[in-house]
C-alpha positions as CSV (number, residue, x, y, z in Angstrom):
1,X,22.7,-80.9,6.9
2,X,25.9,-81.7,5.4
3,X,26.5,-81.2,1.9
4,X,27.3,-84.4,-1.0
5,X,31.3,-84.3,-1.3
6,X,30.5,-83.8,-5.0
7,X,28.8,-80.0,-4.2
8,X,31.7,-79.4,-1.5
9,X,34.3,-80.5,-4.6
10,X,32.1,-78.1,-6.6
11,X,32.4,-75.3,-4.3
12,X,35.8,-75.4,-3.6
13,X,37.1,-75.5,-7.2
14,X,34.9,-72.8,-7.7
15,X,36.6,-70.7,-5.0
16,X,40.2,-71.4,-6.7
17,X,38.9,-70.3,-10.1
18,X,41.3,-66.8,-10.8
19,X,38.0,-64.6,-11.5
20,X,36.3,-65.6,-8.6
21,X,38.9,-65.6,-6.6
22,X,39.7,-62.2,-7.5
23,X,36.3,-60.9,-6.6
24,X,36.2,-62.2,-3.5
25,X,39.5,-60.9,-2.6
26,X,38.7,-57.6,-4.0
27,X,35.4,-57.6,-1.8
28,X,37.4,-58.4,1.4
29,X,39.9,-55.4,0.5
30,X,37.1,-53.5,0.4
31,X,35.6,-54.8,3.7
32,X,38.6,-54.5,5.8
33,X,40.4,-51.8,4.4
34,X,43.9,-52.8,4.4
35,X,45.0,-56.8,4.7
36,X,48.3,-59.0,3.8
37,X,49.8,-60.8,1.6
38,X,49.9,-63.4,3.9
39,X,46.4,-63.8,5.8
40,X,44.8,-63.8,1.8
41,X,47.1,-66.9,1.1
42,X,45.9,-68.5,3.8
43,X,42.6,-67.2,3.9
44,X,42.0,-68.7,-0.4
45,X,44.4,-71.5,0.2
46,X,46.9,-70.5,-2.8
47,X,50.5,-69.5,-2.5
48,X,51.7,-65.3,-1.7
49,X,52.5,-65.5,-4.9
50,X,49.4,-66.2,-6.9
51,X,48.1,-63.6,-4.0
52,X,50.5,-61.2,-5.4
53,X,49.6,-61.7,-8.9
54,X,46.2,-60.7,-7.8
55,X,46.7,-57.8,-5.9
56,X,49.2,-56.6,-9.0
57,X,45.8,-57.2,-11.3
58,X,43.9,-56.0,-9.2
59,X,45.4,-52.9,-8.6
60,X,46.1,-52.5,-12.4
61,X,42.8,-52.6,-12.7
62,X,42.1,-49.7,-10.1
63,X,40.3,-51.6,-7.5
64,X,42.6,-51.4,-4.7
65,X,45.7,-49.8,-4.2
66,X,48.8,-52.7,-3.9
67,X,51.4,-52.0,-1.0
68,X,54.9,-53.5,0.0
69,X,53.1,-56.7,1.3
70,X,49.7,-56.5,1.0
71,X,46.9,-54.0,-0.5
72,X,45.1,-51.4,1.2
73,X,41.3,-50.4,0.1
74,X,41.0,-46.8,-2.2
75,X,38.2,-45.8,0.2
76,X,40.2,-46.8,3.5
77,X,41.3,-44.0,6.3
78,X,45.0,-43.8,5.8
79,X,46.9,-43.9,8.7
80,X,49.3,-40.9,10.1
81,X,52.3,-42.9,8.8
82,X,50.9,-44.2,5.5
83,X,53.2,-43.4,2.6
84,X,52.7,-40.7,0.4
85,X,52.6,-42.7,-2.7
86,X,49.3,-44.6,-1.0
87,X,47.4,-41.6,0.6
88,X,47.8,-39.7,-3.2
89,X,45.9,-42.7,-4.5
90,X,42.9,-43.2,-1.3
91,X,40.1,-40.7,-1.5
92,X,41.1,-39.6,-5.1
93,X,37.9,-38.2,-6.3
94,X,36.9,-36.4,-3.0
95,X,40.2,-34.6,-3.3
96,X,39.1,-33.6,-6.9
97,X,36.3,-32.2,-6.0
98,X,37.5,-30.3,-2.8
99,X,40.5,-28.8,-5.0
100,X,38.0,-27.3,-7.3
101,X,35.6,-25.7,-4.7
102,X,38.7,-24.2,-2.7
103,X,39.9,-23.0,-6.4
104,X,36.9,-21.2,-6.4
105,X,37.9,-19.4,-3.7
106,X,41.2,-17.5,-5.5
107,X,41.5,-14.4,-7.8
108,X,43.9,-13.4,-10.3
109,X,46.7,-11.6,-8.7
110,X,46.3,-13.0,-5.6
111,X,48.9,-14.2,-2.9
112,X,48.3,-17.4,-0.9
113,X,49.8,-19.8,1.2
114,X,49.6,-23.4,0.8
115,X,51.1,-26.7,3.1
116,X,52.0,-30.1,3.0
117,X,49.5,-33.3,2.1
118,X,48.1,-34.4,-1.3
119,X,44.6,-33.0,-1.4
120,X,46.6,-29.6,-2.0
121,X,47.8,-31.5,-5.4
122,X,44.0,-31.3,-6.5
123,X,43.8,-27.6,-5.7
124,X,47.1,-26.8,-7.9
125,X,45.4,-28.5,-10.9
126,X,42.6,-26.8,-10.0
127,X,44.1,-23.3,-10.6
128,X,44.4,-23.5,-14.4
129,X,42.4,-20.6,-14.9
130,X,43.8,-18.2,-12.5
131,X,46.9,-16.1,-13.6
132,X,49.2,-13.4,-11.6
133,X,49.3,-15.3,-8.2
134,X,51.7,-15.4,-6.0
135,X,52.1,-19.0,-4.2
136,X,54.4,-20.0,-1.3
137,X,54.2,-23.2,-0.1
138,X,56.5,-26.1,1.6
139,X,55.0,-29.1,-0.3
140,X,57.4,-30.0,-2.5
141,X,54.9,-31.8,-4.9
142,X,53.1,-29.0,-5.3
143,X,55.4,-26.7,-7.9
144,X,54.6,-29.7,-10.9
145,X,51.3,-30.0,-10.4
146,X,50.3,-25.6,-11.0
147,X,49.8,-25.6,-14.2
148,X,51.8,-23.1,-16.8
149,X,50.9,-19.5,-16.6
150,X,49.3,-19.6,-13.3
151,X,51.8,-17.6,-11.3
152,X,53.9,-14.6,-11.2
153,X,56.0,-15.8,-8.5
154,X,56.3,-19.2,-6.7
155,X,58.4,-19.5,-3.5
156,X,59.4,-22.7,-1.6
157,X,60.4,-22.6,2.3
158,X,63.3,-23.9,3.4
159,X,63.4,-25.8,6.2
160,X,64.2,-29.9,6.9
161,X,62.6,-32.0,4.5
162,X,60.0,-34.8,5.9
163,X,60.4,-36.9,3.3
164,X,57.5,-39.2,3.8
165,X,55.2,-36.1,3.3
166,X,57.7,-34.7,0.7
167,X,57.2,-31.4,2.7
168,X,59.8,-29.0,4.4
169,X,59.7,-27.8,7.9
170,X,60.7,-24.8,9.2
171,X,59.6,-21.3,9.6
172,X,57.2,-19.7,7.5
173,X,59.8,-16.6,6.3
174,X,62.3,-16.1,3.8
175,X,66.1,-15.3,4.6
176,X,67.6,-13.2,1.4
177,X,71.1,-14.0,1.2
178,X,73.3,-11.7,3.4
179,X,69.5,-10.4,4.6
180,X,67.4,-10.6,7.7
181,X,64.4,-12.7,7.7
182,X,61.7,-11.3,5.3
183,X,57.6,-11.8,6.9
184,X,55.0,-12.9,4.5
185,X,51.5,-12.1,4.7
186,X,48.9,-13.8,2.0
187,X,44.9,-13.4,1.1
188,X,44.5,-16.9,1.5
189,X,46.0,-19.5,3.3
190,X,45.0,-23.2,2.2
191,X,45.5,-26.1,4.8
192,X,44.9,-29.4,4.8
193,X,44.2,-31.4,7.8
194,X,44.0,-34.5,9.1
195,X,41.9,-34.7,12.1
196,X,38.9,-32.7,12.8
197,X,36.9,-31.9,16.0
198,X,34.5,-29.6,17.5
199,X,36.3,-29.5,21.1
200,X,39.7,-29.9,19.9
201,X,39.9,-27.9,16.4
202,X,42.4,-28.9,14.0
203,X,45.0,-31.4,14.1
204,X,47.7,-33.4,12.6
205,X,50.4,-36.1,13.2
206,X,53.6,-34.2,13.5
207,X,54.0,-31.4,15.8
208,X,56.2,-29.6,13.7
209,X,54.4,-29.8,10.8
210,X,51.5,-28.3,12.9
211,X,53.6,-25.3,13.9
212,X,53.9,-24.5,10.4
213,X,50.0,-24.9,9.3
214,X,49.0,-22.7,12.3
215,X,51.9,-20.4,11.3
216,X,50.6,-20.2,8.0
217,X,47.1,-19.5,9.4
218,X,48.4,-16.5,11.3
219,X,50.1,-15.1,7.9
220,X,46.6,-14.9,5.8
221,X,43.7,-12.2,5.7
222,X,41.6,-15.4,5.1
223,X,42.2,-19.4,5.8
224,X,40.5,-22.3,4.5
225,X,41.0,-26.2,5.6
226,X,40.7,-28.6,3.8
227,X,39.5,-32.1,4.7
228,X,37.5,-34.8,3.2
229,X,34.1,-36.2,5.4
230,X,36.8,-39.4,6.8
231,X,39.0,-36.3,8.6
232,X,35.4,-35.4,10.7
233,X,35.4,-36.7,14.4
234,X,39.0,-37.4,13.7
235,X,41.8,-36.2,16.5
236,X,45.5,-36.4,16.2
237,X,48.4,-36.2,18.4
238,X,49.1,-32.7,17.4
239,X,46.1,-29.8,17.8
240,X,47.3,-26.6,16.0
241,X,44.1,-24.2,15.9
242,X,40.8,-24.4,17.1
243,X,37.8,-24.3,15.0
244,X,36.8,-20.4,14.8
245,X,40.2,-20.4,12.9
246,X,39.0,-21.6,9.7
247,X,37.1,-18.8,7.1
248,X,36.0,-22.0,5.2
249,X,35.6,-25.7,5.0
250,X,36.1,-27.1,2.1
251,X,34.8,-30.6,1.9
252,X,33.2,-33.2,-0.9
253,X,30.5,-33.9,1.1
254,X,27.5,-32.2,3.7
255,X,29.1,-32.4,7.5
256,X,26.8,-34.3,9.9
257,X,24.7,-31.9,12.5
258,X,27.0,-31.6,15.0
259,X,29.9,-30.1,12.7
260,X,27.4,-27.8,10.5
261,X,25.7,-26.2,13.7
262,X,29.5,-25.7,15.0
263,X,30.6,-24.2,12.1
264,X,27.1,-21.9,11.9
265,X,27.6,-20.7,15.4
266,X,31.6,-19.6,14.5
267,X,30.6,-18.2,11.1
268,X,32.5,-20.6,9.3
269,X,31.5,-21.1,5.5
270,X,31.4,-24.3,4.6
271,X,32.0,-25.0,0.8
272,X,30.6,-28.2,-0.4
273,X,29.3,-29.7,-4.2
């Protein structure tokens, strides 16, 4: 049955009001993951820039995550080519909690390897306690987020700089001025992935970012990936190692049958809250 044009009048206002309308957007984000500027104008029947407005608030108020024309959700899978600004912000406490179960892993005076990708951030702040290490790593980000006193040394490959990962690639050696290439060989090797199966192994987007994390796999006694539970079941363009490569997962939450019996049956300790 129809509703009275005075309930329909009703409705609609109610829809236009800014809290309301902000709720409803926000629960859309949410649903969808990532939408436009565009499709929420139409879709609340307001102009991109009340939209915008919203999606500024919104954001300001940490409920999504606001992007050059539209808003993505801070739970959604960020794709390969999502900037690096965005994929710091998605996932944020998972990250926290992985970085502090992998710092569990290090020792004082230790030597370890670390890549490219912002869950790596949460291990460096997770280090605050350790002293006398040794880091070499091409994530760029990574040298202001160790806190003070952490290291004896801290090296930085060289390489070509991706700057949408803020990441260098290249070889993982050092070349001394006037010197021959110098090898490197670390206790622990921390990488973070972005695809994960049990056929397939680990993988990423870029293929020569992959050369480097499965070069810095082969230069540690002991390697641990890191991956939140959206990476599971995942597979990118570029497969670097297989599973058995791993000494350790480190993830924020228990991996479903089919990844824990994997892992069992290739000794892999998995490290999770």
């Amino acid at each position: 049955m129809n509703q009275p044009l005075g309930a329909m009048m009703t409705e609609e206002a109610r829809r236009r009001l800014p809290a309301g309308r902000k709720a409803r957007l926000a629960a859309h984000v949410a649903e969808n993951g990532q939408v436009t500027v565009a499709e929420l104008a139409d879709m609340f029947g307001v102009s991109v820039d009340t939209i915008r407005r919203d999606l500024d608030q919104l954001d300001a108020d940490g409920v999504l995550i606001r992007t050059h024309g539209g808003a993505v959700s801070p739970d959604a899978l960020p794709k390969p080519d999502t900037g690096l600004e965005i994929r710091r912000r998605v996932q944020t406490s998972a990250k926290e909690l992985i970085g502090g179960l992998a710092a569990s892993l290090v020792q004082d005076g230790q030597s370890i390897l670390v890549n490219g990708g912002t869950t790596v951030l949460a291990l460096a702040r997770a280090l605050r306690d350790r002293s006398d290490l040794t880091i070499a790593t091409n994530n760029l980000l990574l040298p202001s987020e160790i806190p003070a006193g952490v290291y004896r040394s801290l090296y930085v490959f060289g390489g070509i700089v991706r700057e949408s990962a803020q990441a260098t690639i290249g070889p993982v050696t050092f070349t001394p001025l006037g010197s021959p290439g110098v090898e490197v060989n670390a206790d622990l090797a921390f990488v973070a992935i972005g695809g994960l199966t049990v056929s397939g192994g680990y993988s990423t987007s870029n293929v020569a970012e992959a050369q480097m994390m499965r070069d810095m796999m082969d230069r540690a006694d002991k390697v641990a990936v890191l991956c939140d539970s959206t990476k599971f079941g995942r597979k990118l363009f570029a497969q670097f190692a297989p599973l058995e490569r791993a000494d350790y997962i480190v993830t924020e939450a228990p991996p479903a049958p089919e990844f824990r019996d994997a892992f069992a049956e290739r000794g892999i300790a998995v490290l999770t809250p």
